[in-house]
C-alpha positions as CSV (number, residue, x, y, z in Angstrom):
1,X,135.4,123.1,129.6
2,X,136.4,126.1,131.6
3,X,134.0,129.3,131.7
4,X,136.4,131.3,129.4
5,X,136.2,128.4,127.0
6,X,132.2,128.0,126.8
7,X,131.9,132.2,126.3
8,X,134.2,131.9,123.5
9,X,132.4,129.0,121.9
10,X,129.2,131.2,122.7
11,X,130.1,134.4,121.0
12,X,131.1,132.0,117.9
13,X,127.4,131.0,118.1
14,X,126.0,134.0,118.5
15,X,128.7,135.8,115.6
16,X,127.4,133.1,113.4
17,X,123.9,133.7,113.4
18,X,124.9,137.5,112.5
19,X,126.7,135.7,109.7
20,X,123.3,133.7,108.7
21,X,121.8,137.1,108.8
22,X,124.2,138.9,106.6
23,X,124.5,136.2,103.9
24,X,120.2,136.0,104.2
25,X,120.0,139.3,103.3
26,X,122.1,138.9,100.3
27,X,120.2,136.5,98.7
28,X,117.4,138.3,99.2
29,X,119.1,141.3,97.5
30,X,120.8,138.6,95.0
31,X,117.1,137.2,93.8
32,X,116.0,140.5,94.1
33,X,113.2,140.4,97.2
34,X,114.9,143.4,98.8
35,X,116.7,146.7,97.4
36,X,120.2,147.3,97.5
37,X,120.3,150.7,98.0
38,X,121.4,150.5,101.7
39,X,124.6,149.4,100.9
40,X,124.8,151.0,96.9
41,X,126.7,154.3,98.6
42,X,129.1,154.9,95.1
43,X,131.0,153.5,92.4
44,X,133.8,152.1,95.2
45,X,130.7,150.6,97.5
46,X,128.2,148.9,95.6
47,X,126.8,145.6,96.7
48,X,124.7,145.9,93.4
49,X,128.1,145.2,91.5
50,X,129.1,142.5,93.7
51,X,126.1,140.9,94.6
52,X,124.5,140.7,91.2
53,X,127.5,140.2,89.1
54,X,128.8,136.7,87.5
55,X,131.2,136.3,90.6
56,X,128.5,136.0,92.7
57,X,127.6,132.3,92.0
58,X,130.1,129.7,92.2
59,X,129.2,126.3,90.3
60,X,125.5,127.7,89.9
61,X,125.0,127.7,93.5
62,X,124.5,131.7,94.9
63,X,127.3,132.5,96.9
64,X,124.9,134.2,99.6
65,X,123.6,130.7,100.2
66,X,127.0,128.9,100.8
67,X,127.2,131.4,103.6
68,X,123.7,130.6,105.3
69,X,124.6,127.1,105.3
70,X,128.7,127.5,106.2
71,X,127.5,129.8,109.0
72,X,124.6,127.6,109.5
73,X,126.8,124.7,110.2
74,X,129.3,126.6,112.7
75,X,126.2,128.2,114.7
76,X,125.0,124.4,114.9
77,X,128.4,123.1,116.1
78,X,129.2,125.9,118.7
79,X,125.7,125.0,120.5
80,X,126.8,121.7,120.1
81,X,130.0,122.3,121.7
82,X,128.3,124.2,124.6
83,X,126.1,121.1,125.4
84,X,128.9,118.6,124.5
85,X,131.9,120.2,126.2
86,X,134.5,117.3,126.2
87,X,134.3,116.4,122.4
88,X,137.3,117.4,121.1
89,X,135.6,116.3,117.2
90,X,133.2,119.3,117.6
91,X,136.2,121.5,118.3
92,X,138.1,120.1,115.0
93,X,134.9,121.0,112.8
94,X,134.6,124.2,114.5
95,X,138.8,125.4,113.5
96,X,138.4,123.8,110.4
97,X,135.2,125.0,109.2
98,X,136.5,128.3,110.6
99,X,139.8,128.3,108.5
100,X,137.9,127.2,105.6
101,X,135.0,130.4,105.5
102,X,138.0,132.1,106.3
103,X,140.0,131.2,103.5
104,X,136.8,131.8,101.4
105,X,136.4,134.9,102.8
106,X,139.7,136.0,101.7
107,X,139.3,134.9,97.8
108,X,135.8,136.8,97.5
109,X,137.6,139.9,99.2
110,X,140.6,139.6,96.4
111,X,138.0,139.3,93.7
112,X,136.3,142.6,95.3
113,X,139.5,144.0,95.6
114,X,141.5,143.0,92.2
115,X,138.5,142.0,89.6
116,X,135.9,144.2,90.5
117,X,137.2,147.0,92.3
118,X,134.0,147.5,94.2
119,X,133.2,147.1,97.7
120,X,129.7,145.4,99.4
121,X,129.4,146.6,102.9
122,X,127.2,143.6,103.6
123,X,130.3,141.2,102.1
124,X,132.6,143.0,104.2
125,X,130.8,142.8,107.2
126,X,130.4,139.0,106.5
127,X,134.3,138.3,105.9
128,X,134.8,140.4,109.3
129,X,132.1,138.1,111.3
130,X,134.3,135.7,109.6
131,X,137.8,136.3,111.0
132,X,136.4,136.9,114.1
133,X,134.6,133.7,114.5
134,X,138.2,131.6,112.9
135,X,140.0,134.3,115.7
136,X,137.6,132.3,118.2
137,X,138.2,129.1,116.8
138,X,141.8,129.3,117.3
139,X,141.2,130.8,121.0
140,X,139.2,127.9,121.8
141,X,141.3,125.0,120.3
142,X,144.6,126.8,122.1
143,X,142.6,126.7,125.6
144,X,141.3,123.7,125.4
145,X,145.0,122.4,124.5
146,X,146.4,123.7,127.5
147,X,143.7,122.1,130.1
Protein backbone atom coordinates (compact mmCIF):
# COMPACT_ATOMS: atom_id res chain seq x y z
CA UNK A 1 0.00 0.00 0.00
CA UNK A 2 1.32 3.34 -0.94
CA UNK A 3 1.77 6.15 1.87
CA UNK A 4 -1.31 8.21 0.35
CA UNK A 5 -3.27 4.99 0.63
CA UNK A 6 -2.45 3.98 4.46
CA UNK A 7 -3.25 8.08 5.50
CA UNK A 8 -6.46 7.69 3.90
CA UNK A 9 -7.36 4.38 5.49
CA UNK A 10 -5.98 6.27 8.76
CA UNK A 11 -8.21 9.31 8.78
CA UNK A 12 -11.14 6.62 8.15
CA UNK A 13 -9.97 5.21 11.48
CA UNK A 14 -9.56 8.03 13.25
CA UNK A 15 -13.15 9.74 11.58
CA UNK A 16 -14.72 6.63 12.94
CA UNK A 17 -13.91 6.77 16.35
CA UNK A 18 -15.42 10.50 16.22
CA UNK A 19 -18.41 8.60 14.79
CA UNK A 20 -18.36 6.10 18.01
CA UNK A 21 -18.17 9.26 19.97
CA UNK A 22 -21.05 11.04 18.42
CA UNK A 23 -23.44 8.03 18.33
CA UNK A 24 -22.13 7.29 22.35
CA UNK A 25 -23.32 10.38 23.27
CA UNK A 26 -26.65 9.85 21.88
CA UNK A 27 -27.48 7.11 23.64
CA UNK A 28 -26.56 8.51 26.52
CA UNK A 29 -28.82 11.46 25.68
CA UNK A 30 -31.44 8.76 24.20
CA UNK A 31 -31.56 6.75 27.85
CA UNK A 32 -31.28 9.85 29.37
CA UNK A 33 -27.62 9.81 31.35
CA UNK A 34 -26.82 13.15 29.79
CA UNK A 35 -28.91 16.49 28.89
CA UNK A 36 -29.68 17.55 25.67
CA UNK A 37 -29.54 20.95 26.00
CA UNK A 38 -26.24 21.43 24.10
CA UNK A 39 -27.75 20.61 20.97
CA UNK A 40 -31.77 21.66 21.94
CA UNK A 41 -30.86 25.46 20.29
CA UNK A 42 -34.89 25.86 18.85
CA UNK A 43 -37.88 24.34 17.37
CA UNK A 44 -35.67 23.79 13.84
CA UNK A 45 -32.57 22.18 16.09
CA UNK A 46 -33.65 19.92 18.62
CA UNK A 47 -31.92 16.59 19.21
CA UNK A 48 -34.61 16.19 22.06
CA UNK A 49 -37.23 15.67 19.05
CA UNK A 50 -35.07 13.53 17.17
CA UNK A 51 -33.29 11.64 19.59
CA UNK A 52 -36.15 10.78 21.83
CA UNK A 53 -38.93 10.45 19.37
CA UNK A 54 -40.40 6.92 17.91
CA UNK A 55 -37.96 7.28 14.87
CA UNK A 56 -35.28 6.94 16.96
CA UNK A 57 -35.37 3.01 17.33
CA UNK A 58 -35.49 0.90 14.55
CA UNK A 59 -36.79 -2.89 15.30
CA UNK A 60 -36.43 -1.98 19.10
CA UNK A 61 -32.86 -1.61 18.77
CA UNK A 62 -31.75 2.44 19.65
CA UNK A 63 -30.60 3.85 16.55
CA UNK A 64 -27.58 5.61 18.53
CA UNK A 65 -26.28 2.09 19.11
CA UNK A 66 -26.34 0.77 15.38
CA UNK A 67 -23.95 3.59 15.05
CA UNK A 68 -21.43 2.58 17.88
CA UNK A 69 -21.31 -0.68 16.44
CA UNK A 70 -21.46 0.36 12.42
CA UNK A 71 -18.66 2.82 13.22
CA UNK A 72 -17.25 0.35 15.57
CA UNK A 73 -16.83 -2.13 12.81
CA UNK A 74 -15.21 0.39 10.21
CA UNK A 75 -12.65 1.79 12.98
CA UNK A 76 -11.82 -2.02 13.44
CA UNK A 77 -11.36 -2.72 9.73
CA UNK A 78 -9.36 0.46 8.81
CA UNK A 79 -6.71 -0.56 11.63
CA UNK A 80 -6.95 -3.77 10.12
CA UNK A 81 -6.25 -2.48 6.80
CA UNK A 82 -3.28 -0.54 8.07
CA UNK A 83 -1.64 -3.70 9.57
CA UNK A 84 -2.98 -5.98 6.62
CA UNK A 85 -2.24 -3.71 3.64
CA UNK A 86 -2.51 -6.21 0.65
CA UNK A 87 -6.05 -7.65 1.60
CA UNK A 88 -8.13 -6.43 -0.86
CA UNK A 89 -11.39 -8.30 1.45
CA UNK A 90 -10.71 -5.58 4.20
CA UNK A 91 -10.99 -2.99 1.49
CA UNK A 92 -14.53 -4.53 0.17
CA UNK A 93 -15.88 -4.36 3.92
CA UNK A 94 -14.48 -0.99 4.33
CA UNK A 95 -16.63 0.62 0.67
CA UNK A 96 -19.37 -1.44 1.52
CA UNK A 97 -19.90 -0.82 5.01
CA UNK A 98 -19.18 2.74 4.01
CA UNK A 99 -21.99 2.95 1.32
CA UNK A 100 -24.15 1.18 3.62
CA UNK A 101 -23.93 3.96 6.89
CA UNK A 102 -24.06 6.07 4.14
CA UNK A 103 -27.17 5.16 2.74
CA UNK A 104 -28.46 5.00 6.30
CA UNK A 105 -27.24 8.17 6.92
CA UNK A 106 -29.23 9.56 4.12
CA UNK A 107 -32.79 7.94 5.20
CA UNK A 108 -32.41 9.29 8.97
CA UNK A 109 -31.59 12.75 7.35
CA UNK A 110 -34.92 12.49 5.04
CA UNK A 111 -36.87 11.47 8.13
CA UNK A 112 -35.27 14.79 9.95
CA UNK A 113 -35.90 16.59 6.94
CA UNK A 114 -39.59 15.45 5.68
CA UNK A 115 -41.27 13.74 8.96
CA UNK A 116 -39.93 15.62 11.67
CA UNK A 117 -38.86 18.76 10.38
CA UNK A 118 -36.25 19.16 13.18
CA UNK A 119 -32.63 19.13 13.05
CA UNK A 120 -30.02 17.20 15.80
CA UNK A 121 -26.70 18.80 15.50
CA UNK A 122 -25.20 15.60 16.93
CA UNK A 123 -27.14 13.51 13.91
CA UNK A 124 -25.79 15.88 11.58
CA UNK A 125 -22.47 15.79 12.55
CA UNK A 126 -22.69 11.95 12.51
CA UNK A 127 -24.15 11.70 8.83
CA UNK A 128 -21.15 14.27 7.82
CA UNK A 129 -18.37 11.86 9.67
CA UNK A 130 -20.35 9.59 7.49
CA UNK A 131 -19.88 10.84 3.91
CA UNK A 132 -16.60 11.68 4.73
CA UNK A 133 -15.42 8.35 5.77
CA UNK A 134 -17.64 6.54 2.42
CA UNK A 135 -15.63 9.77 0.45
CA UNK A 136 -12.48 7.85 1.92
CA UNK A 137 -13.67 4.58 1.12
CA UNK A 138 -14.04 5.34 -2.44
CA UNK A 139 -10.50 7.16 -2.45
CA UNK A 140 -8.94 4.23 -1.17
CA UNK A 141 -10.66 1.45 -3.28
CA UNK A 142 -9.83 3.92 -6.61
CA UNK A 143 -6.01 3.96 -5.51
CA UNK A 144 -5.55 0.80 -4.66
CA UNK A 145 -7.15 -0.09 -8.20
CA UNK A 146 -4.77 1.75 -10.07
CA UNK A 147 -1.41 0.23 -8.24
Amino acid sequence: MKKNTSSVVRWMAFLALFGVVLSVYSLLHKEGFTSGAVCNLNDTFNCDVVNQGPYSDLFGIPVALMGIIGYGLIMTASLLKVKQQEDKGITTFLVLASLGGFGFALYLSGIEAFVLQTWCIVCLGSQTVMTAIMILALVNYRNEKNV
